[in-house]
TORMI-962806 format. One record per residue (C-alpha): x, y, z. Coordinates in steps of 0.1 Angstrom, whole numbers, plus 5000, padded with zeros to 4 digits. Layout:
BEGIN
XYZ...
END
This chain:
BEGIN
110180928082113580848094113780628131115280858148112881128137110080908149111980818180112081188190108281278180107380978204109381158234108681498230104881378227105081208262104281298293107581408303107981628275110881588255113581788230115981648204118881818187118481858150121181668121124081918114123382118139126882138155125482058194127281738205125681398218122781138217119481158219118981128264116380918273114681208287115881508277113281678297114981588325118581628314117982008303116482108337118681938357121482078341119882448341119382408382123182318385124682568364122382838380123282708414127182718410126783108392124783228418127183118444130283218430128783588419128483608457131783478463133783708439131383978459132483938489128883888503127883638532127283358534130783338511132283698526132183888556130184118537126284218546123584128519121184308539120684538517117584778524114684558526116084258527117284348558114684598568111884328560112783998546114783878572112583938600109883818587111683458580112883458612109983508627108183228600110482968612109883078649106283058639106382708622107982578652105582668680107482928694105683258688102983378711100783488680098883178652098383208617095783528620097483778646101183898649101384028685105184068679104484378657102984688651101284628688099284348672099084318631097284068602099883788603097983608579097983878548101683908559102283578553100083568516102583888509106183748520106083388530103283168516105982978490106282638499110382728492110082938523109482618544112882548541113882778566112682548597115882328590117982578600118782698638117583018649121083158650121583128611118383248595120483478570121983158559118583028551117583328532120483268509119282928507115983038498116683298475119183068459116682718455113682998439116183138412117882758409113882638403113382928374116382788356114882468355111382568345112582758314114482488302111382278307109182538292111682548262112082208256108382168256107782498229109682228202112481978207115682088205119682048221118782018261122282128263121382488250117782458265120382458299122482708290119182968280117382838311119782938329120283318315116583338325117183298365120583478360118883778343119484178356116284158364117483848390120484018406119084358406115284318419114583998427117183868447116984128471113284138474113083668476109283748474109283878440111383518428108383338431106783478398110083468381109583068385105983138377106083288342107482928323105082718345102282938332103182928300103282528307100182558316099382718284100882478265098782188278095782378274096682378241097082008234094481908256096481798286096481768322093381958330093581908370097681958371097282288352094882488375097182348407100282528394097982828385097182818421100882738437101783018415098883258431099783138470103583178464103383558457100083688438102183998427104383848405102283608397099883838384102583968361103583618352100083518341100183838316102983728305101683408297098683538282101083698255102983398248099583178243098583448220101583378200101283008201097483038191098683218156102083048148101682668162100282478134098882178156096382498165095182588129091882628129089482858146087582578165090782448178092382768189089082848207089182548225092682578234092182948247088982838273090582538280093582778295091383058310089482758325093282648344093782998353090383088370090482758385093682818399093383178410089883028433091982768446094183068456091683328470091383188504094883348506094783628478091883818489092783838522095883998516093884248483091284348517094484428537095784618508092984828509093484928541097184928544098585308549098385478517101485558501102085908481100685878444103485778416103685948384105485708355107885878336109185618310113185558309114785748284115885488255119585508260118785378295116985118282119284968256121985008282120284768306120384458281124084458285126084308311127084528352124584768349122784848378119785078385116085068398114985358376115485198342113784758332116984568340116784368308119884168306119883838302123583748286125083868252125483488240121583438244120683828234122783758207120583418196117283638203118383898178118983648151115383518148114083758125116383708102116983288108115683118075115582778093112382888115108882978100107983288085104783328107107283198141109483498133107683758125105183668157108083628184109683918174106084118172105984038210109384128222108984458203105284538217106084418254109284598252106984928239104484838268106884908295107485278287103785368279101585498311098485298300100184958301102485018327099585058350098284768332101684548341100984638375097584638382096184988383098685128403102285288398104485128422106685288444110385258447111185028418108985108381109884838363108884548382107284308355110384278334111383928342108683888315110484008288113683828298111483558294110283588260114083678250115083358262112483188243112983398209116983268213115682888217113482888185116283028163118882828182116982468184116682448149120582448145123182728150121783038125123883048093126483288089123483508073121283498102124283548127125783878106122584058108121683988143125484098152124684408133121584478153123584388182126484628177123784928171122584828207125984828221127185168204123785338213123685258248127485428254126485738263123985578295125085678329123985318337127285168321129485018344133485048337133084648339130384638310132384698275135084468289132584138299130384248267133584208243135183858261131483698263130683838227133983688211133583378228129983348221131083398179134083118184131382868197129582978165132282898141133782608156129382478158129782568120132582418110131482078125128582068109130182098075132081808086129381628091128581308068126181458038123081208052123581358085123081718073119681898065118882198040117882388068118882708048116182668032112782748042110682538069107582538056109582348025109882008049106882018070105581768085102981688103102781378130100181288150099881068185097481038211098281318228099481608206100381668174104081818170104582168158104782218120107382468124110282168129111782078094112181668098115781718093115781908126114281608146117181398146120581368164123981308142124680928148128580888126130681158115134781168122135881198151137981508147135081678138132981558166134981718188134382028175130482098185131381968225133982288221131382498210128982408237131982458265132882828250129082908249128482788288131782988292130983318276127083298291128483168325131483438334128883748322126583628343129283598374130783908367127484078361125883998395129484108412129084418404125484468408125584348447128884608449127284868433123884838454125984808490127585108480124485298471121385228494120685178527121984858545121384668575124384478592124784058594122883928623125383898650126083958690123984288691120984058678121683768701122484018732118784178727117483798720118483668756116983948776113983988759113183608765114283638802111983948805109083838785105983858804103683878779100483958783100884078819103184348801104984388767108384448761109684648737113484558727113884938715115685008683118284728670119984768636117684688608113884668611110884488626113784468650110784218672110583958645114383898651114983918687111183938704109284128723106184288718106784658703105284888674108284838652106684688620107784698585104984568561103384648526100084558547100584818577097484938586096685298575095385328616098385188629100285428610097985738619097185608656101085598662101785918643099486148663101285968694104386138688106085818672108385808640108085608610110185518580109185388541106685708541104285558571104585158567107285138593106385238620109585198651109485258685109285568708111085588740108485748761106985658794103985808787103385618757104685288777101985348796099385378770100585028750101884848786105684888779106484718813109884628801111984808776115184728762117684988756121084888736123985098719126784968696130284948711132085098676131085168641128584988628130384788594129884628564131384348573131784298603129084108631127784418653128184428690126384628717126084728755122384628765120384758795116884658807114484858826110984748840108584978852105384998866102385028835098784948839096984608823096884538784092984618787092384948807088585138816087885418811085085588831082085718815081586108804085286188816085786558805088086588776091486728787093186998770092487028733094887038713096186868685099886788693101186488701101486558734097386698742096786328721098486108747097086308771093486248758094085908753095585858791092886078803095086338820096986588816100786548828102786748803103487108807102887258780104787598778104287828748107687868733109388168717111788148690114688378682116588238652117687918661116587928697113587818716112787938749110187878774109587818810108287478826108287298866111987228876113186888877110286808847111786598817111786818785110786668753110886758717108586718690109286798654107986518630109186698600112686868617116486708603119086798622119886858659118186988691120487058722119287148756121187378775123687188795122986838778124186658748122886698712119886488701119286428665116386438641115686248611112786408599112386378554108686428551107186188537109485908539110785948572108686118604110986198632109686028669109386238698112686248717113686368751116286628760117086658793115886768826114387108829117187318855115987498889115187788877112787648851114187818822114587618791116587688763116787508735119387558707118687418670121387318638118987238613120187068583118387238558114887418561113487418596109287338603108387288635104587218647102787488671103587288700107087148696107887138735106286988765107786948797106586548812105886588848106686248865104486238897101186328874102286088852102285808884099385938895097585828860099185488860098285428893094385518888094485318856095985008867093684988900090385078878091784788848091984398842092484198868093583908845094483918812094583628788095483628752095883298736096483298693094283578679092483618712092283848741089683798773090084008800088384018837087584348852086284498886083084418894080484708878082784848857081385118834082585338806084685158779087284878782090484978759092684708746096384878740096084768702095584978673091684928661092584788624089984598604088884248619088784318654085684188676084884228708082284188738081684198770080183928795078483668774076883908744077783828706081283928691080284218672082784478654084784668679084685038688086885268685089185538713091385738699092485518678092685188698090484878704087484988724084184778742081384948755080784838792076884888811078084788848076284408844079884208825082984158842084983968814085484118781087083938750088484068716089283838690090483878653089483738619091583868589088884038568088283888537089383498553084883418546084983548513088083368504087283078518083883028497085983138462088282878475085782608478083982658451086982648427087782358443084282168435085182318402088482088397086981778410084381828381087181878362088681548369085781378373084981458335087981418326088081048341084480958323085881118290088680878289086780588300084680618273087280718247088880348260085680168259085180328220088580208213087779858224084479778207086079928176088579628181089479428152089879118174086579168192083778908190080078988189078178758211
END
């Protein structure tokens, strides 16, 4: 075997990991001392630079005055950072179990296994408080940076090859559709899009017999960082170790492949253990988490689908499978690339074509996603296949550019793509235009590749037309043994040739990062334009925020009171400027938060899981709204431009945060409005409630003078306007969005009300749409409530302990919705599940306890914690075997010395 051959088997056998570039293969330079770390380094900084300047040309912050806020990012990744750093630096009133900021008190710790547990999101404590958009950026930015370089890792470890192209393909992985379209605007979702290569990593050591404690902790880092993706990500590796187990000769043999498929499932149930103090909290609070409606699939039609592997398409109802026409265009070649093993092809392409199948058939669809048929966005898992695209382009590029052969029949197949997916609606005006410039491009770096390699010295050049399985070979080390599928000639790097030629394949490298880097640009341009212009939006962070910020901290009083900050652009509006409110935007929102609030009279958005706030004394009352925060914008709300707003605080008078109430009370009213339910849970009545009659588009009824009318109409879109007052609108689009209870106006002296309607659309209103709030029986009730309540109220962390009146009997209410992991007691007796009243946290009370105290445990933190453990007494074995096997193996080694002496 040549030197340089051997020199390269040695590296890529290391524990780096290594990749060479073949002889004649037309990619420029020497063999790097590690290529491993040349390739992913290079991969991070090319993905960094695209990123940034896609958001440049975009016109998006932090490079634009434009918002990136775009629906949930806004709505719920933002907050919730902001309230993470807030949280990592001491500054919340809530720990690591209990959110009181939101939702009147929600499961902080399944929130932060959902959106925040990757170790990336740490970064956001070195930024100040005031630029936590800038930090989401950074986030996002360092998560889709970190996949680039874990595909070209991955690659480079699959078989050697030019680190320069390992760059270039690593980096169309984290600059996929997929990246711009889904997973940079949900940051979460990033984390498995670094996950799938380290899996397959993982995978690949398994194989070889390698790092056996390294390989569960990535399984596990993959599990904390987001177990949704990573899920996905760990089916997707699955797939590619099938594929390894039936092409990669170093595992021929059914013994070996056997042991190289535990030894992985061994790394993966490991891992997911490690993980499960986190994961199955967050699967319990899943469970309970408000139900949304049930999702039919309906597959994509085809045309759709093709259209989505090209560049500037944009949609959430189709996989976004575009990862670059110069790398697509590599992918498509390897059926037909002569240079790479029959059995390589045939089972790469076999997986592309079956994964690709998978995501338009129900069965595995619900598979991808376990069980259940997401709402919003259907195609969630694709990153996958992006994935293995990248890695079929890598084994028919690393090889050596494809002959002309090889390059004509994947152009053909290419082409058919192209001209089939014309007639999607998906097709930007930007597509055919990037497609043609990166596609003509990608063929010059071709030829020019080509041509230097027949300028090559005839020593330099291999017969790699010619079949692989011709010139294998097969070397062995102590650690692995190199794939069979590399021809010898493909192992080393050209040393002499002219220099006129030389220059030829450093030209074909610079028009390939070219071609794959301005696609990429111009494709994640116009997917941010495209989605600003088409869904909902929340403007930058700016004086409206920090105007709400200032008086909420100088009227925090918290938990003598809460404060509620009222509505503020964007939501979880709490996380971002505090307080204490019900506005709450989570995956996890507790199906009795959702109902408890509902029945109240309050609205919600994202079909119950965002639950915002209700303007109502009544209800301030019930939940100890002491303070609330009322602020409107001064002009339009922009794009881009920073948001401003007049703010004005009220504080009122509201009983304790733990109320009683006395025993065999007689139920008020029934009724099942909104308004005989706040009564009920008040305990009395102090709502007129007048029966209305309607004629056409007019209500009319009778209630006290001087009363405050309020409407009701969860389900109502349009507007409601009291006679003599302004219009009030209503957002009700059942069952996304549930209109809150609003109020319109006083009722005049002669107690008639009249009420005129402009519906926007079909009109359904409930039987009891009106009632008329009477404000001295509404004093009354606060008054009896607050004399008859806690004395003191404490409420450290996940903790609440409350002292009441001597002898007090009936049942002690805590103002928080009852959601699972709540327990309380009273005097000194056992914690014990707490009860339940109408909806909120309840304690029984006998007359002989004066203190009460509720705390909360995040069901499933027990369960978790055992998994956790024992996984974890599972790796050390791990290790610990692993140590004694290689003691031994060195002790073998030494006796069998030829140099050793028996005494």
């Amino acid at each position: 075997m040549a030197p340089a051959a051997e020199t390269v088997l040695d590296e890529v056998d290391g524990e780096e990991g290594a990749g060479g570039a073949p002889a004649g293969t037309g990619f420029p330079g020497r063999v790097p001392r590690s290529p491993a770390v040349a390739g992913p380094l290079a991969a991070a900084l090319l993905t960094g630079v695209l990123l940034c300047l896609a958001t440049r040309f975009s016109r998006s912050y932090p490079f634009g005055p434009v918002t990136r806020n775009i629906v949930d990012l806004g709505q719920q990744y933002l907050p919730f950072h902001a309230y993470w750093r807030s949280f990592l630096l001491g500054e919340t009133h809530g720990d690591a179990f209990l959110n009181w900021n939101s939702g009147f008190g929600s499961n902080f710790l399944g929130d932060i296994g959902t959106y925040l547990s990757s170790p990336i999101d740490l970064l956001v404590v070195l930024f100040p408080a005031d630029r936590i958009e800038l930090a989401l950026y950074v986030v996002t930015a360092v998560k889709i940076t970190a996949a680039g370089a874990a595909a070209a890792l991955l690659l480079l470890r699959l078989r050697p090859g030019p680190w320069p192209v390992a760059a270039v393909l690593g980096t169309a992985y984290a600059l996929s559709g997929w990246t711009f379209n889904v997973g940079a605007p949900v940051p979460m979702w990033l984390d498995g899009l670094v996950a799938f290569p380290l899996l397959c990593l993982v995978g690949e050591w398994a194989l070889a017999g390698r790092r056996p404690v390294l390989g569960p902790l990535v399984v596990a880092l993959a599990w904390t960082a987001n177990f949704y993706t990573a899920y996905m990500a760990t089916v997707g590796a699955a797939v590619v170790l099938v594929v390894r187990l039936l092409t990669a000769e170093e595992t021929t043999g059914a013994r070996r492949r056997l042991a190289g498929a535990l030894r992985a499932a061994r790394s993966v149930l490991i891992g997911i253990g490690l993980a499960a103090p986190l994961v199955v909290v967050v699967f319990l609070a899943t469970r309970v988490a408000d139900p949304t409606p049930v999702t039919t699939f309906a597959p994509a039609a085809w045309t759709d689908v093709l259209a989505r592997f090209l560049p500037a398409t944009a949609s959430l109802a189709s996989p976004t499978l575009y990862i670059g026409t110069p790398a697509l265009a590599l992918a498509l070649t390897l059926p037909f690339n002569r240079a790479v093993a029959p059995r390589v092809r045939a089972g790469w392409s076999a997986a592309i074509v079956l994964v690709t199948l998978s995501l338009q058939w129900e069965p595995t669809h619900l598979l991808w996603h376990a069980g259940a048929s997401p709402n919003g966005i259907p195609y969630r898992q694709t990153f996958v296949l992006c994935g293995l695209l990248i890695v079929a382009a890598w084994f028919s590029a690393a090889p050596g550019v494809p002959r002309p052969a090889a390059l004509l029949e994947g152009g053909a197949l290419l082409g058919i793509l192209a001209f089939t997916a014309g007639g999607s609606a998906d097709i930007d005006s930007w597509t055919y235009p990037a497609f043609g410039v990166a596609l003509v491009l990608a063929l010059a770096a071709a030829l020019l590749a080509l041509l230097g390699d027949r300028g090559s010295p005839p020593d330099e050049r291999a017969s790699t037309a010619s079949d692989a399985s011709a010139d294998r070979v097969r070397v062995r080390t102590a650690a692995r043994v190199l794939p069979a599928e590399v021809p010898p000639a493909a192992r080393a790097w050209p040393t002499a040739g002219r220099p006129a030629v030389r220059v030829l394949p450093v030209l074909a490298v610079v028009l390939l990062v070219a071609a794959q880097a301005g696609e990429a640009v111009v494709t994640g341009k116009r997917i941010e334009e495209q989605q600003r212009a088409a869904v909902a939006w929340s403007p930058r962070i700016g004086p409206w925020h920090e105007a709400v910020a200032e008086e909420a901290a100088r009227a925090d009083s918290w938990p003598r009171h809460r404060t509620d900050p009222g509505e503020v652009p964007g939501g979880n509006d709490v996380l971002l400027v505090g307080g204490q409110g019900p506005e709450y935007y989570s995956s996890l929102t507790a199906e009795v938060t959702s109902r408890t609030l509902d029945s109240l009279g309050f609205g919600h958005y994202a079909k119950g899981r965002h639950p915002v706030t209700l303007d109502n004394p009544v209800t301030d009352a019930l939940f100890s709204i002491g303070t609330r925060i009322r602020s409107h914008p001064t002009g339009p709300v922009r794009q881009d431009a920073l948001p401003r707003a007049t703010v004005t605080v009220t504080t009122t008078p509201v009983p304790p945060l733990v109320t009683v109430r006395p025993p065999n009370r007689p139920v008020t009213r029934p009724g099942d409005s909104a308004f005989a339910r706040q009564e009920r849970l008040l305990g009395a009545e102090v709502y007129a409630l007048p029966a209305a009659s309607r004629a056409g588009r007019t209500l009319v009824a009778r209630c006290p003078a001087g009363s405050q009318v309020w409407f009701w109409a969860p389900e109502y879109r349009g507007g409601a306007t009291l006679a003599g007052e302004r219009t009030v609108d209503f957002e009700g689009k059942p069952p996304a969005v549930r209109a809150p209870m609003r109020a319109l106006g006083t009722v005049p002296g002669t107690g008639e009300v009249r009420i005129e309607l402009s519906p926007e659309g079909r009109t359904r209103l409930p039987r009891q749409p009106l009632g008329c709030l009477v404000r001295d029986r509404l004093d009354s009730a606060v008054r009896e409530l607050t004399a008859t309540g806690a004395t003191e109220v404490r409420a450290t962390g996940h903790t609440v302990t409350a002292v009441l009146p001597p002898g007090s009997t009936g049942t002690a209410v805590l103002a928080v919705p009852r959601v699972s992991g709540w327990r309380c007691a009273a005097g000194d007796a056992e914690l014990r599940p707490a009860r339940v009243h109408q909806g909120l946290v309840a304690v029984p009370l006998d007359g002989r306890a004066n203190t009460v105290i509720c705390s909360f445990r995040p069901p499933g933190l027990k369960l978790g914690g055992a998994v956790g453990l024992a996984a974890l007494l599972a790796l050390i074995a791990t290790a610990a075997f692993r140590g004694r096997r290689q003691e031994f193996t060195r002790s073998a080694r030494s006796d069998r010395s030829p140099g050793k002496v028996e005494g």
